[in-house]
C-alpha positions as CSV (number, residue, x, y, z in Angstrom):
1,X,-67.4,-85.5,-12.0
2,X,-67.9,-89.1,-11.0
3,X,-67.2,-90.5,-7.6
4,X,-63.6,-91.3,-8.0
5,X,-62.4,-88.4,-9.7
6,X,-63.6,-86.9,-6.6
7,X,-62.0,-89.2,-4.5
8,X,-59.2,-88.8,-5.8
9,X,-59.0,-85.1,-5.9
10,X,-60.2,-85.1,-2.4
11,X,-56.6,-87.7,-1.8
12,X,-54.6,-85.3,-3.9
13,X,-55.9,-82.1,-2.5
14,X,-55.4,-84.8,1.1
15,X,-51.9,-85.1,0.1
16,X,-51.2,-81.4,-1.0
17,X,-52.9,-80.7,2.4
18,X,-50.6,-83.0,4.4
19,X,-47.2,-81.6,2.2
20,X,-47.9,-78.1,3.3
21,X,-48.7,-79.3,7.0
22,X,-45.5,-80.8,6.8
23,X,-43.5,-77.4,5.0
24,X,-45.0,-75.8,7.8
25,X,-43.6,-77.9,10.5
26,X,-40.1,-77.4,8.5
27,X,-40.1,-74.0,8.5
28,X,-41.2,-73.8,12.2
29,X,-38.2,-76.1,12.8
30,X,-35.7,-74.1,11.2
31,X,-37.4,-71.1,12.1
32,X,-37.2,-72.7,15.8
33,X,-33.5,-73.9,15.1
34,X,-32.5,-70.3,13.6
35,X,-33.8,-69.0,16.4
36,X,-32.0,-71.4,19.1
37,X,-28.7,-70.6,17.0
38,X,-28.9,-66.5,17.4
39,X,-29.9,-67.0,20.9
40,X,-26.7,-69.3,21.6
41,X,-24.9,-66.6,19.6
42,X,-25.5,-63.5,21.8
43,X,-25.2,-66.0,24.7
44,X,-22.0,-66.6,23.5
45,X,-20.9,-63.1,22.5
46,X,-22.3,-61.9,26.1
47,X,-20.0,-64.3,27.8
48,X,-16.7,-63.1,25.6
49,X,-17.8,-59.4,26.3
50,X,-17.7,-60.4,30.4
51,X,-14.8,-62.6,30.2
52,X,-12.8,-59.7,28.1
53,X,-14.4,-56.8,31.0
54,X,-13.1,-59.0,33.7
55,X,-10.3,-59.4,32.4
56,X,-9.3,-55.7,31.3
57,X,-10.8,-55.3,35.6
58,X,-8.0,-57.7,36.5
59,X,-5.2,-55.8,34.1
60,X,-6.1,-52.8,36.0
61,X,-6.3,-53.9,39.3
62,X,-2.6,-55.2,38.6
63,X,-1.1,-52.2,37.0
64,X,-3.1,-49.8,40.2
65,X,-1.4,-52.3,42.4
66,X,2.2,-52.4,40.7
67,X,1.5,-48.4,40.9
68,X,1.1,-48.5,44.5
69,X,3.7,-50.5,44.9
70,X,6.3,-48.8,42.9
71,X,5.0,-45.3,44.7
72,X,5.2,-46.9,48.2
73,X,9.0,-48.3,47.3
74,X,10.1,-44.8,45.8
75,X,8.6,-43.0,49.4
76,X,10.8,-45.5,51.4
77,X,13.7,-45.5,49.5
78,X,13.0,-41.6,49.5
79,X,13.1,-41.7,53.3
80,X,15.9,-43.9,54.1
81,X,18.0,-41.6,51.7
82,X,16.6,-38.7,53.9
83,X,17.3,-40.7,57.1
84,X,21.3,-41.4,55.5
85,X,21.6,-37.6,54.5
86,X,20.3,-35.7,57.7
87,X,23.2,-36.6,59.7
88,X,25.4,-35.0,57.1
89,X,22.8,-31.9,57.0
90,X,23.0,-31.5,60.9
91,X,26.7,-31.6,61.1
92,X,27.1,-29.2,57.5
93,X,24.8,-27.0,59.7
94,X,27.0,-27.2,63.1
95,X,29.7,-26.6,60.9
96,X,28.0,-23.1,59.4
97,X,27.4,-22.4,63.0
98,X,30.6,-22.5,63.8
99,X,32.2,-20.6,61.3
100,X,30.0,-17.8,61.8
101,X,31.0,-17.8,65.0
102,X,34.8,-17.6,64.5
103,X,34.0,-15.0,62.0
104,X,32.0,-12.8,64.1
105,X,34.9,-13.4,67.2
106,X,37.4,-12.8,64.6
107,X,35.6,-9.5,63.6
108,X,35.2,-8.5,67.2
109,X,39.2,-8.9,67.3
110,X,40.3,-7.1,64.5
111,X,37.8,-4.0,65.2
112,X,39.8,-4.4,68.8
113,X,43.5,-4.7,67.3
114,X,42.4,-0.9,65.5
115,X,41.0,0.5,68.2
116,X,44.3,-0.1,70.2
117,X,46.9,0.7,67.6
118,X,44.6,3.8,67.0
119,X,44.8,4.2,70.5
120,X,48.7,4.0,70.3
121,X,49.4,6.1,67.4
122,X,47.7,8.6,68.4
123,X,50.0,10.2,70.5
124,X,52.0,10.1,67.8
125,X,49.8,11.7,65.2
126,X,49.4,14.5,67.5
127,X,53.4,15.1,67.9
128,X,53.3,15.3,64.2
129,X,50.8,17.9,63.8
130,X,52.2,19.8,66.5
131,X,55.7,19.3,64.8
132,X,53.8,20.4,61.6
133,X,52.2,23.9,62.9
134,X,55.6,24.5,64.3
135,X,57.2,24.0,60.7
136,X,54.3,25.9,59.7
137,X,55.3,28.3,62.4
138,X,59.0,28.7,61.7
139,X,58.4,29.1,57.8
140,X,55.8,31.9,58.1
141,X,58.4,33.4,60.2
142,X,61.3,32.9,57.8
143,X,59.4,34.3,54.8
144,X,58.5,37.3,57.2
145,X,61.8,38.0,58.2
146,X,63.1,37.7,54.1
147,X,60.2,40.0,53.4
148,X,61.4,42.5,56.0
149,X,65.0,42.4,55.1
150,X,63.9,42.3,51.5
151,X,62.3,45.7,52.1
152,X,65.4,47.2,54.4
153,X,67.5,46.6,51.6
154,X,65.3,48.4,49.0
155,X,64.9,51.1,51.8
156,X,69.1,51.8,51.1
């Protein structure tokens, strides 16, 4: 091999040399670009996936607060209904009070309106028993006295 057949493979295998140097750089570039891009992907995806948590935080906190709310407007509106109705409770229950009152003096009256007419008739229930022993009396006697005569006329 003469002198510039080697010089000239030593330029091309040079050149081959300084091609695959380059490829090399390339590849490192994309491989350094790819890179960049996944990175500034999940960067990306992690900021969504924070933004999206906050977010659903902040729904909740609303909807907890709207609960509260709504809970703490149902108790108030619970006790001014109470506070409206108790005066009507009170006076229902002064009313049932008094009722039972008037029954129980109404009671106490009618037990005394028996005792005295009890107390009044009987005087008269007793004249009628003695008036009915003495009917009694008389028609024992009367059926005696047929009996007797019945048996003085058989005698004849």
């Amino acid at each position: 091999m003469t002198q510039d057949q080697k010089s000239e493979q030593q330029e091309q295998f040079e050149e081959w040399k300084k091609k695959q140097r380059e490829l090399e750089k390339q590849q490192e570039e994309e491989r350094i670009r790819r890179q960049r891009e996944r990175q500034q992907l999940e960067l990306q995806q992690e900021e969504e996936r924070i933004k999206r948590q906050k977010e659903r935080q902040q729904l909740e906190r609303q909807q907890e607060e709207k609960r509260i709310k709504r809970q703490l407007e149902r108790q108030q509106l619970e006790k001014q209904q109470e506070a409206l109705q108790q005066p009507q409770k009170d006076r229902r229950q002064e009313l049932e009070r008094e009722q039972e009152k008037e029954r129980i003096i109404l009671q106490q009256r009618r037990q005394q309106l028996e005792q005295i007419q009890e107390e009044q008739q009987q005087p008269q229930k007793d004249k009628r028993q003695e008036l009915e022993r003495e009917q009694e009396q008389q028609r024992l006697e009367q059926k005696k006295e047929r009996q007797d005569l019945d048996r003085k006329q058989e005698g004849q």
